[in-house]
C-alpha positions as a Markdown table, in Angstrom:
| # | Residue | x | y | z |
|---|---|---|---|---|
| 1 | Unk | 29.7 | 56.8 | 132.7 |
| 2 | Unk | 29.7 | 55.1 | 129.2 |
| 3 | Unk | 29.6 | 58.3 | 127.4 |
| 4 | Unk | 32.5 | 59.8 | 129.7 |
| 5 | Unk | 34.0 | 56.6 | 128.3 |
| 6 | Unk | 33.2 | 57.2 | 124.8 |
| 7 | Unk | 34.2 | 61.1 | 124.9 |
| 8 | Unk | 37.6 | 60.2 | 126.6 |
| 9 | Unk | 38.5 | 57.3 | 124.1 |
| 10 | Unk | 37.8 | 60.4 | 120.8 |
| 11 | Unk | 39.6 | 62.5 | 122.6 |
| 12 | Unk | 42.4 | 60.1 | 122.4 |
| 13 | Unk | 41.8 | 59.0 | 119.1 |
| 14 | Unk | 41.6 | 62.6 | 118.0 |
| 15 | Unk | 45.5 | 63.4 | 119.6 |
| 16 | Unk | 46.5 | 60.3 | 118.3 |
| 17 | Unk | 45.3 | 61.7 | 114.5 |
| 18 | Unk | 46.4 | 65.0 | 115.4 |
| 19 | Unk | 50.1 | 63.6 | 116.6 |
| 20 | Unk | 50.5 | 61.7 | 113.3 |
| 21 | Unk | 49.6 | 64.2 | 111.2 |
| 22 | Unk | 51.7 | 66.7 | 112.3 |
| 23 | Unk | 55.0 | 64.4 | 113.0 |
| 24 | Unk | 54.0 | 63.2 | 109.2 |
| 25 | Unk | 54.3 | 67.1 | 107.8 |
| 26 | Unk | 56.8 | 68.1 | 105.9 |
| 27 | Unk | 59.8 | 69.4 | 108.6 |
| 28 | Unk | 62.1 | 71.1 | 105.8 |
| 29 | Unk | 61.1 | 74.7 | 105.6 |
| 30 | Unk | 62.3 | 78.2 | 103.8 |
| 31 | Unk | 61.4 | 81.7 | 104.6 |
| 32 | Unk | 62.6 | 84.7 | 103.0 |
| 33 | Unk | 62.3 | 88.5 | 103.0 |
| 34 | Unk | 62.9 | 91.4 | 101.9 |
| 35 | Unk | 63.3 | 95.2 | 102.2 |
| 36 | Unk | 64.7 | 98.4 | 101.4 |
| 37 | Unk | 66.1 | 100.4 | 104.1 |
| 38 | Unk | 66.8 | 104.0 | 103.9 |
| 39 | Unk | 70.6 | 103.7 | 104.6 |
| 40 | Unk | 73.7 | 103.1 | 102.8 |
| 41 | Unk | 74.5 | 99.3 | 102.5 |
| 42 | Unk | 78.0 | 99.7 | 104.8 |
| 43 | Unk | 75.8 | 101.5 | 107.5 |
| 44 | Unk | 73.3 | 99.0 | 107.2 |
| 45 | Unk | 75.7 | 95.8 | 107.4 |
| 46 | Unk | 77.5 | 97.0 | 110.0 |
| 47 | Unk | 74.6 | 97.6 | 112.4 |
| 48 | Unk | 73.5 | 93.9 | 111.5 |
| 49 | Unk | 76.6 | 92.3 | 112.0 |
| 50 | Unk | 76.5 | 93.4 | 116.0 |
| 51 | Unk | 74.7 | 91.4 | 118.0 |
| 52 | Unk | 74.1 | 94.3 | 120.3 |
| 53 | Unk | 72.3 | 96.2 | 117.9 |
| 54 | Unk | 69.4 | 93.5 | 117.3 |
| 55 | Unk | 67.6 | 94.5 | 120.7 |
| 56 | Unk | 66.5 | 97.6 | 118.3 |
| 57 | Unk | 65.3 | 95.9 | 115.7 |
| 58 | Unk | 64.4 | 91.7 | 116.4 |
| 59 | Unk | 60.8 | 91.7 | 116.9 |
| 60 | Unk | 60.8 | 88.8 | 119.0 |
| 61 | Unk | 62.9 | 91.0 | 121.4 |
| 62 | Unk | 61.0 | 94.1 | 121.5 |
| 63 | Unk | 57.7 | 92.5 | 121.8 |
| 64 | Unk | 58.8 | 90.6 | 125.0 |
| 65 | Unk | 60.2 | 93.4 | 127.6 |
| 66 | Unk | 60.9 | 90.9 | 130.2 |
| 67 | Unk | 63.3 | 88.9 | 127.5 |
| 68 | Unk | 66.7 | 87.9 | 128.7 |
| 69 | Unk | 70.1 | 88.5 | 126.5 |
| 70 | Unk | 73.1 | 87.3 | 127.0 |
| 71 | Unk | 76.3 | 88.1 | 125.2 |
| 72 | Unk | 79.9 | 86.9 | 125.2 |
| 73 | Unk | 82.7 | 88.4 | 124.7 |
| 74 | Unk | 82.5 | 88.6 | 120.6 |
| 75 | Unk | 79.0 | 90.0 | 119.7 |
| 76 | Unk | 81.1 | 91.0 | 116.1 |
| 77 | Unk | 81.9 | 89.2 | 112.5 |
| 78 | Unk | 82.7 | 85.2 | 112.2 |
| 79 | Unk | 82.2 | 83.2 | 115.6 |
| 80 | Unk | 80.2 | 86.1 | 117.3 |
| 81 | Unk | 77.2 | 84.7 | 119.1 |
| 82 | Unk | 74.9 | 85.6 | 121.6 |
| 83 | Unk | 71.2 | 83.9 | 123.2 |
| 84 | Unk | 68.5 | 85.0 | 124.7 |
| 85 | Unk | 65.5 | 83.2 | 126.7 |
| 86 | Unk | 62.1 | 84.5 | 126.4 |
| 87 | Unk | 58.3 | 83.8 | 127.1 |
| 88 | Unk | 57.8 | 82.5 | 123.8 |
| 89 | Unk | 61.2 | 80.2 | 123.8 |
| 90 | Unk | 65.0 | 80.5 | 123.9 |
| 91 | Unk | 67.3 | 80.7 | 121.4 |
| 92 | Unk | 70.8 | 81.2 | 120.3 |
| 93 | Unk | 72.7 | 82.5 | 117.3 |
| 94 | Unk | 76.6 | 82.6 | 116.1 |
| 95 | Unk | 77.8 | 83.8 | 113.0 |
| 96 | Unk | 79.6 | 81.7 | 110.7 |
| 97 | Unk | 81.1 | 84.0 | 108.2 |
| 98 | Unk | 81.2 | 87.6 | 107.1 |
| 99 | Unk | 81.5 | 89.1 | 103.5 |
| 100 | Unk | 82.1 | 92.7 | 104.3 |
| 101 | Unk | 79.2 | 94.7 | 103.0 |
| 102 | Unk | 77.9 | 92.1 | 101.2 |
| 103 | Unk | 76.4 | 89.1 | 102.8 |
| 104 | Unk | 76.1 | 87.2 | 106.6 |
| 105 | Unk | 75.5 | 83.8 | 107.1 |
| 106 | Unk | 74.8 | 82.4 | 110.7 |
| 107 | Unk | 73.3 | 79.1 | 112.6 |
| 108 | Unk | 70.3 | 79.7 | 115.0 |
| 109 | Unk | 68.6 | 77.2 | 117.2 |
| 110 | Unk | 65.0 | 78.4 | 118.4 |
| 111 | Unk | 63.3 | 75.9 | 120.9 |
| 112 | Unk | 65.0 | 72.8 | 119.3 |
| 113 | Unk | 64.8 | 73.7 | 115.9 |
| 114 | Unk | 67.8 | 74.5 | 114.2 |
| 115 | Unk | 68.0 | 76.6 | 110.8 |
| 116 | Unk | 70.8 | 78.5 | 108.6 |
| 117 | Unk | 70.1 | 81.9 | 108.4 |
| 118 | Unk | 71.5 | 84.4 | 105.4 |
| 119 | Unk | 71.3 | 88.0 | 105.3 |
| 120 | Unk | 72.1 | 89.4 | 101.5 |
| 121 | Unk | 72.8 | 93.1 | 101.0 |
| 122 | Unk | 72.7 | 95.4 | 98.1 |
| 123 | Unk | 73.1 | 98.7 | 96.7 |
| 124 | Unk | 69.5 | 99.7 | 95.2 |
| 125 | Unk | 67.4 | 103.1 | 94.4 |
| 126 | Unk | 66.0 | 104.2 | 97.9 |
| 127 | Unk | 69.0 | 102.7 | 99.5 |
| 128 | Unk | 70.2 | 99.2 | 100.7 |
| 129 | Unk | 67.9 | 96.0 | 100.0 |
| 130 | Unk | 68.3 | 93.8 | 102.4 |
| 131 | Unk | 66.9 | 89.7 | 101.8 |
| 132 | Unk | 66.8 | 88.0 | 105.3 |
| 133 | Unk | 66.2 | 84.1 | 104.5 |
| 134 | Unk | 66.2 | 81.2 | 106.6 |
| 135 | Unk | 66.1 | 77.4 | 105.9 |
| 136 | Unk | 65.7 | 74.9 | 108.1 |
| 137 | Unk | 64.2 | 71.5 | 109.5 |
| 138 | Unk | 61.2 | 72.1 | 112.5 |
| 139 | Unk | 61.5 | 69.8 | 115.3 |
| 140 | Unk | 57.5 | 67.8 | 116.6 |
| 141 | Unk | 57.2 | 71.1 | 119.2 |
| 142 | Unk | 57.9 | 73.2 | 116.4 |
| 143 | Unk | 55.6 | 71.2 | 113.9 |
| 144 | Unk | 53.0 | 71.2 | 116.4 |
| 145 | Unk | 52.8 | 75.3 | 117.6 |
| 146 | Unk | 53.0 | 76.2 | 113.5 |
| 147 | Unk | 50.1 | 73.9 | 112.8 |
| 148 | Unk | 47.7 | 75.8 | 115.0 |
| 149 | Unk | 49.4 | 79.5 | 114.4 |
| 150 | Unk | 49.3 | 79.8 | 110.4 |
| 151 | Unk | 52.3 | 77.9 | 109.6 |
| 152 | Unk | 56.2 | 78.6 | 109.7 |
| 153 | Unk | 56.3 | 80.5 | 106.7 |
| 154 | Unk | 53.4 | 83.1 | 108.5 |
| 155 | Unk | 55.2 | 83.0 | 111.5 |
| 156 | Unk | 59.2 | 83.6 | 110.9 |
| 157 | Unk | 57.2 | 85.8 | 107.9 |
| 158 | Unk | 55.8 | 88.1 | 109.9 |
| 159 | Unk | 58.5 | 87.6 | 112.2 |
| 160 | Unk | 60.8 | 88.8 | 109.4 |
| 161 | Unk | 58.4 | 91.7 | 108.3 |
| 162 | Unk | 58.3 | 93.8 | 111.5 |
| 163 | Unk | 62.0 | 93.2 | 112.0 |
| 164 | Unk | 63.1 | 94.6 | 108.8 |
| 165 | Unk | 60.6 | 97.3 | 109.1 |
| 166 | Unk | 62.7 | 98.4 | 113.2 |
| 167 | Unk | 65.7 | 97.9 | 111.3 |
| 168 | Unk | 64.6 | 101.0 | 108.5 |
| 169 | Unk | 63.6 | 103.1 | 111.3 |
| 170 | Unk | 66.2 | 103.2 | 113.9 |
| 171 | Unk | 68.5 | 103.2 | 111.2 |
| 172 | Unk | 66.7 | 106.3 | 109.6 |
| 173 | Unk | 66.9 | 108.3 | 112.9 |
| 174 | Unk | 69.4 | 106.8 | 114.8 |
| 175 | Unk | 72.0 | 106.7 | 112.0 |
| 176 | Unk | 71.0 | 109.7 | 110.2 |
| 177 | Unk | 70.7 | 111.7 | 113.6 |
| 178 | Unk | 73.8 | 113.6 | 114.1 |
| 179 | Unk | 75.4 | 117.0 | 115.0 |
| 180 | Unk | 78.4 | 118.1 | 114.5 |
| 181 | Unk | 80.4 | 121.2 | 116.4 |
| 182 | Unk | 83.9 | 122.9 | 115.9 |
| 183 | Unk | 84.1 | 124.3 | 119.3 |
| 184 | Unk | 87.9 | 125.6 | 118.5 |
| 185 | Unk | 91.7 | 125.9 | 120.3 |
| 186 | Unk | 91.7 | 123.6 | 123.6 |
| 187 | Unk | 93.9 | 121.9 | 125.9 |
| 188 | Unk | 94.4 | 118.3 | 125.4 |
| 189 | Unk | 95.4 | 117.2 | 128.7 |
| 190 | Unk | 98.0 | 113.9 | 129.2 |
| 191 | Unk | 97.8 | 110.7 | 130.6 |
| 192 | Unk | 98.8 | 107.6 | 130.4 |
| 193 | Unk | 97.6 | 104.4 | 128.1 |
| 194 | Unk | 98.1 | 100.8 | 127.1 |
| 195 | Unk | 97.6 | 100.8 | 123.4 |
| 196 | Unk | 97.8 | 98.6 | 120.3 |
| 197 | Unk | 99.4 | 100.0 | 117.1 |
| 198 | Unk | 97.8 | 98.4 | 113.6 |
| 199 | Unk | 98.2 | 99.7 | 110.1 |
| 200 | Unk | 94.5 | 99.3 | 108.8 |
| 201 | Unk | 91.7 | 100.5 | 106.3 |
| 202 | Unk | 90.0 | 103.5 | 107.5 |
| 203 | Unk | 86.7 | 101.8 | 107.3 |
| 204 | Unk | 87.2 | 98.8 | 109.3 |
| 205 | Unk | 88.7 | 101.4 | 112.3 |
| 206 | Unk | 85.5 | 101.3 | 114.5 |
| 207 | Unk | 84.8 | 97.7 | 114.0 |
| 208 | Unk | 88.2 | 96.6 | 115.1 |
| 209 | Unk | 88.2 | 98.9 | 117.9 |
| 210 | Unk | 85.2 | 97.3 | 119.6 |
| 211 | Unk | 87.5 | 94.1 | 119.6 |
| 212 | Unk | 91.2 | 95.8 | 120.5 |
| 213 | Unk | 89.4 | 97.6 | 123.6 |
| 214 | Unk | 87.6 | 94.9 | 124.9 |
| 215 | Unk | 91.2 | 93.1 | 124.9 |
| 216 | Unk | 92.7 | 95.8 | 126.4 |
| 217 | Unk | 90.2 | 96.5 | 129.2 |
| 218 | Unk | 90.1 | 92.8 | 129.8 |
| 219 | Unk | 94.2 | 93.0 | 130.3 |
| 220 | Unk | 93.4 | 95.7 | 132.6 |
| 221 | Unk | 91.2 | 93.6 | 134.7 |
| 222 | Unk | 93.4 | 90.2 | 134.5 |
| 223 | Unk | 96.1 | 92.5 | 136.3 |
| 224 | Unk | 94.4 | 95.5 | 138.2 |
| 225 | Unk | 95.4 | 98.0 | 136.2 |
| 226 | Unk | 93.0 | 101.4 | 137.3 |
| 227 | Unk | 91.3 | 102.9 | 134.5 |
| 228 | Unk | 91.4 | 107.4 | 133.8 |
| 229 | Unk | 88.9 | 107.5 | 131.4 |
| 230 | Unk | 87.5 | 107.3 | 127.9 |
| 231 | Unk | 89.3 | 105.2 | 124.9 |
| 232 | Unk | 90.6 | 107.2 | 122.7 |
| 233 | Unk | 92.8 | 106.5 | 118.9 |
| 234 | Unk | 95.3 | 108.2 | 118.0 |
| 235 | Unk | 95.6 | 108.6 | 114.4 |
| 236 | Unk | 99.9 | 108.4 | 113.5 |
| 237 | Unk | 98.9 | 108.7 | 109.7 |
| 238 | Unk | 95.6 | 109.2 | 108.1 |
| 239 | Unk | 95.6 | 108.9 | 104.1 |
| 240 | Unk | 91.6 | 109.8 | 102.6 |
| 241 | Unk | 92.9 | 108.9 | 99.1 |
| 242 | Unk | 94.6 | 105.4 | 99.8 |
| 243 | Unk | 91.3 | 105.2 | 102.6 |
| 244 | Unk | 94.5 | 104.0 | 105.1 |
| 245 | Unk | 96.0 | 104.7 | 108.4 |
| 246 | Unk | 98.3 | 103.8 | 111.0 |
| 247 | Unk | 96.5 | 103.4 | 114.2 |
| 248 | Unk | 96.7 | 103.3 | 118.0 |
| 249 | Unk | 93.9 | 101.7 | 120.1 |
| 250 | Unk | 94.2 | 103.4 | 123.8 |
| 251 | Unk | 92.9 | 102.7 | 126.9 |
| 252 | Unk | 94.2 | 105.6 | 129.4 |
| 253 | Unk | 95.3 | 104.6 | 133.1 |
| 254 | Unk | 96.6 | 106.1 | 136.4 |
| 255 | Unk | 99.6 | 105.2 | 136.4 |
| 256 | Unk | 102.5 | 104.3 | 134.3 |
| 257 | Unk | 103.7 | 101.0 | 133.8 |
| 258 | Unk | 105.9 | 98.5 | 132.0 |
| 259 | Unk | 104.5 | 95.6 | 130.4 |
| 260 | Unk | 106.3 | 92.5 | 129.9 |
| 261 | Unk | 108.9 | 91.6 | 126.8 |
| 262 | Unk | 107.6 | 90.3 | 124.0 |
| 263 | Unk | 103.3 | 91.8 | 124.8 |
| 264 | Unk | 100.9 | 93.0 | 122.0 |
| 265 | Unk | 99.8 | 95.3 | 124.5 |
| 266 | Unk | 102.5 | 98.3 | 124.9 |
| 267 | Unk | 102.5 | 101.2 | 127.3 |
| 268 | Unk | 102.7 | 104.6 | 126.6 |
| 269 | Unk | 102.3 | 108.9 | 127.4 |
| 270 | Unk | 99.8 | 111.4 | 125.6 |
| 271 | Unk | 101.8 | 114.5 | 126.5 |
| 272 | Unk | 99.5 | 118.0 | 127.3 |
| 273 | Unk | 99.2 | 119.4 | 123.8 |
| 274 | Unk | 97.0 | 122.3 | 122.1 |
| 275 | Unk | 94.4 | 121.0 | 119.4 |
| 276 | Unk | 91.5 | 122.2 | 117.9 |
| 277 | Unk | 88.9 | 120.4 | 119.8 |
| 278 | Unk | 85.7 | 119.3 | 117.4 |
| 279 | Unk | 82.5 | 117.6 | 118.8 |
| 280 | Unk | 80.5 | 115.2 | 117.1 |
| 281 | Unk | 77.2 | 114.1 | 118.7 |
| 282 | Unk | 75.7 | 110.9 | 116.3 |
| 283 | Unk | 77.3 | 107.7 | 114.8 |
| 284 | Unk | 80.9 | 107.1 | 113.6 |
| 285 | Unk | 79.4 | 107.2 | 110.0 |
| 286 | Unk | 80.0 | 110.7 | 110.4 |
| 287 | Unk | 83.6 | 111.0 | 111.5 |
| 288 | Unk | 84.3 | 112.2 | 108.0 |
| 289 | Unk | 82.0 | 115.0 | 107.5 |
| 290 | Unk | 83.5 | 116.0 | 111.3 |
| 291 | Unk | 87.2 | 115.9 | 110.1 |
| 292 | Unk | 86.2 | 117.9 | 106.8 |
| 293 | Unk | 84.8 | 120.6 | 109.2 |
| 294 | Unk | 87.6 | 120.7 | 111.2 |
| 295 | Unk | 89.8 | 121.5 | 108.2 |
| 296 | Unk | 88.0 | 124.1 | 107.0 |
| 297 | Unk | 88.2 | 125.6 | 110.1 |
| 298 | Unk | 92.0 | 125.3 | 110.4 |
| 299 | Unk | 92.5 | 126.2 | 107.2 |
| 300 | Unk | 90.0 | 129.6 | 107.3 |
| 301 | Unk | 92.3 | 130.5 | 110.7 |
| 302 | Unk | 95.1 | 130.3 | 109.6 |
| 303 | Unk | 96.4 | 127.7 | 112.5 |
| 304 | Unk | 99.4 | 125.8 | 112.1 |
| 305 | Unk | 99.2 | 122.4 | 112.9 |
| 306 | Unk | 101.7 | 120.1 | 114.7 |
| 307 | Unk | 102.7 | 117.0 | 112.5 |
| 308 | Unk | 103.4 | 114.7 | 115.6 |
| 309 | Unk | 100.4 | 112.9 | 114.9 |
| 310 | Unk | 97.1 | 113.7 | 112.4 |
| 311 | Unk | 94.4 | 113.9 | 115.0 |
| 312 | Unk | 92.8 | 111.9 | 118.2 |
| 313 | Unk | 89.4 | 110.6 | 118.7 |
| 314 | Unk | 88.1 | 110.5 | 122.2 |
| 315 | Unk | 85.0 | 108.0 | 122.9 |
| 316 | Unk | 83.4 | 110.2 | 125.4 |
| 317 | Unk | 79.5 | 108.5 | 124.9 |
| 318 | Unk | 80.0 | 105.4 | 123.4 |
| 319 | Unk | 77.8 | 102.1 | 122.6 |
| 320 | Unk | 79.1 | 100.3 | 125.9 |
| 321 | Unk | 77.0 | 103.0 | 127.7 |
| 322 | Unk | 74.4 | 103.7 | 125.6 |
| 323 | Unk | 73.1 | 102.1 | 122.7 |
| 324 | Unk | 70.9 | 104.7 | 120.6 |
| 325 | Unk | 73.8 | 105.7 | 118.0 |
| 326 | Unk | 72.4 | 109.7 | 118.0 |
| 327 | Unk | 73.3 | 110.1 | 121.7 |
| 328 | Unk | 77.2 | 108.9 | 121.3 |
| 329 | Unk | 79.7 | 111.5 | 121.6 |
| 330 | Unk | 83.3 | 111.6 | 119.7 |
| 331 | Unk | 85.6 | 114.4 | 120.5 |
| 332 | Unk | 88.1 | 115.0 | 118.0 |
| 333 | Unk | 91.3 | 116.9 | 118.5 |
| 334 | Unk | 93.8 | 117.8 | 115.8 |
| 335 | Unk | 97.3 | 118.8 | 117.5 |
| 336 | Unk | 98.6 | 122.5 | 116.9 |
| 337 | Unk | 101.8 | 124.1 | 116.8 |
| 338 | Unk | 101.5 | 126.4 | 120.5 |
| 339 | Unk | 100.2 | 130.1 | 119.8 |
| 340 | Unk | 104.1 | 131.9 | 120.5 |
| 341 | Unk | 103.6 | 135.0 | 122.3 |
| 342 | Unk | 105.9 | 138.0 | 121.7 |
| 343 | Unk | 108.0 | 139.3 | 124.2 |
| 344 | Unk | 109.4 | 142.4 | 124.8 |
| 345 | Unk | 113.2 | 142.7 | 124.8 |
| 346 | Unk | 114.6 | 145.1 | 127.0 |
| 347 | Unk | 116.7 | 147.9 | 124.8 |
| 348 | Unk | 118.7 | 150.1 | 127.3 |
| 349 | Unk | 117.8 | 154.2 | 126.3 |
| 350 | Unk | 120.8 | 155.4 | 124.1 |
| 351 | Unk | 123.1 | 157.8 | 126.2 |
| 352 | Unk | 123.6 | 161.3 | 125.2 |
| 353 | Unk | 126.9 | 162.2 | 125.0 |
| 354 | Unk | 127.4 | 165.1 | 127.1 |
| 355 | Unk | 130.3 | 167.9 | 125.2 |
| 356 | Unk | 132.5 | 169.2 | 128.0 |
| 357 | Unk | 131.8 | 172.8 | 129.4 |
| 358 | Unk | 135.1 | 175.0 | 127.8 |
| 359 | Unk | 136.1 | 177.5 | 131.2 |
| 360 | Unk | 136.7 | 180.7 | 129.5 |
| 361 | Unk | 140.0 | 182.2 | 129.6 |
| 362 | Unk | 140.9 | 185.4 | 131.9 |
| 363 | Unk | 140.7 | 188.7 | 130.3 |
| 364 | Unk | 144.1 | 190.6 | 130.5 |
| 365 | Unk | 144.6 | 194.3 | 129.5 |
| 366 | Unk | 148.3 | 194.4 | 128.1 |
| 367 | Unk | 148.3 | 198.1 | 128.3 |
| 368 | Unk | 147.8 | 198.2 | 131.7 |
| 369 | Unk | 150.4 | 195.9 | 132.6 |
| 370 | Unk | 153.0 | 198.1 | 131.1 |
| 371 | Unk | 152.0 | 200.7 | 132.6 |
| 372 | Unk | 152.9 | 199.2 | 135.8 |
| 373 | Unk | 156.5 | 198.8 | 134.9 |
């Protein structure tokens, strides 16, 4: 019974050491890395800058499949934010602020430990190198699970290491992955939309569109407006050398409607119109290249195009539905002037004129009719 004694009283002592120790480690901490990923720096900043995307590349998400995520409304740029609860802790993360193409900083608070978190990108040879650092202060938990598991800077480390490592290959496949397919004349048929009209930056098109449909869908909902199909932009002006545009954001519906005075959200009508219908099957990095083959093709047939609008871009597959960027499919249509088709005009047969039949005369011998007097 004594020794029971004994052993239970080390035992204590030796929690009591352990507890000190670790509550008298140093709590400040700093863990950086980096990488080069095989993608250009705007490709690469704006797959970071989604919260969505980082089921593809977080380590701590892949590695636990029964992980939950949750996401609010804004999963994009400054005040995006999004949390998850898994078997190893839960977390959440918001973005504080944005330098496009350049850096993200963002809070993050993992199992009571809270920590600033900056991502850093850069053009280098091979492609972007991205530096993912992280300072912070560890709360006792924390101080206690590093100090049997390597220490923070092994764990985030690591952490760190195999994330930046998903992040080079889905970007590799899934950004790089793409077709693209002039499939020629169509019919665009009508409809109805809601829309939102910006002039805007080319490049920042698909970013602000994942904001201006989630509005519109959610004005939709607010008033039971019933949906007929795929977003779609329509494209008023598109200028390549001044990289700007003037842009509608539609969401298509049933039925037409008025909205009230004074809404940012407007009604309108897509009319039936012939286009040359282009598919592209891959990410929106390579609306471009898809637009440039379109062109050519126009321009080797000799069609003439309609300058209501430039062109439209139908969401058919998009990252709501499916979030591997190879599987998302744009359609693109670029209005045409309709194909006139000659008709035959009716030219009555030209009339012969007919001469009039001369009745020769009677034949009279004169000598004759002397004699008979």
């Amino acid at each position: 019974m004594r020794i029971l004694k004994y052993l239970f009283l080390l035992l204590l002592l030796s929690f009591v050491a352990l507890s000190i120790f670790v509550a008298t480690q140093k709590g400040d901490f700093t863990v950086e890395r980096s990488k080069i990923i095989n993608s250009p720096k705007s490709n690469v900043f704006n797959f970071v800058n989604d919260y969505r995307n980082w089921e593809d590349f977080g380590s701590w998400i892949t590695a636990d499949p029964e992980i939950k995520i949750n996401y609010p409304g804004k999963t994009i740029g400054p005040g995006a934010s999004y949390s998850w609860e898994g078997k190893d802790g839960n977390g959440d993360m918001k973005t504080l602020f944005v330098k496009e193409n350049d850096s993200i900083s963002q809070k993050m608070n993992y199992s009571g430990t809270e920590s600033s978190v900056f991502w850093k990108f850069k053009d280098t040879v091979g492609g972007t190198k991205v530096t993912w650092k992280t300072i912070g202060k560890m709360s006792f938990s924390m101080k206690v699970y590093t100090a049997f598991n390597g220490g923070i800077d092994k764990i985030i480390g690591e952490m760190y290491e195999k994330s930046l490592a998903n992040l080079d290959k889905t970007l590799d496949f899934e950004i790089n992955t793409y077709t693209v397919k002039v499939d020629g004349p169509d019919k665009k048929a009508g409809t109805f939309y809601l829309k939102q009209t910006f002039n805007s930056k080319i490049s920042n098109v698909i970013k602000n569109s994942r904001i201006v449909f989630y509005k519109i869908n959610t004005f939709c909902k607010q008033n039971s407006i019933e949906l007929n199909g795929k977003p779609f932009l329509i494209y008023h002006t598109y200028d390549v050398s001044s990289g700007l545009t003037k842009v509608s954001f539609c969401v298509p519906i049933k039925t037409q409607i008025l909205t009230s005075s004074g809404s940012d959200i407007l009604a309108g009508k897509l009319e039936p119109f012939d286009a040359v219908k282009t598919t592209l099957n891959g990410d929106y990095s390579h609306t471009q290249k898809a637009l440039d083959k379109t062109k050519a093709y126009i321009n080797t047939n000799k069609i003439v195009l309609d300058p209501a609008f430039s062109h439209l871009e139908v969401f058919t597959t998009s990252r709501t539905e499916i979030k591997n960027p190879s599987k998302w499919i744009t359609e693109i249509y670029y209005p045409i002037q309709p194909k006139v088709i000659p008709v035959n005009s009716y030219v009555p047969a030209a009339i012969k004129k007919v001469e009039p039949v001369k009745t020769p005369e009677p034949f009279i011998n004169k000598e004759e009719e002397q004699s008979e007097f």
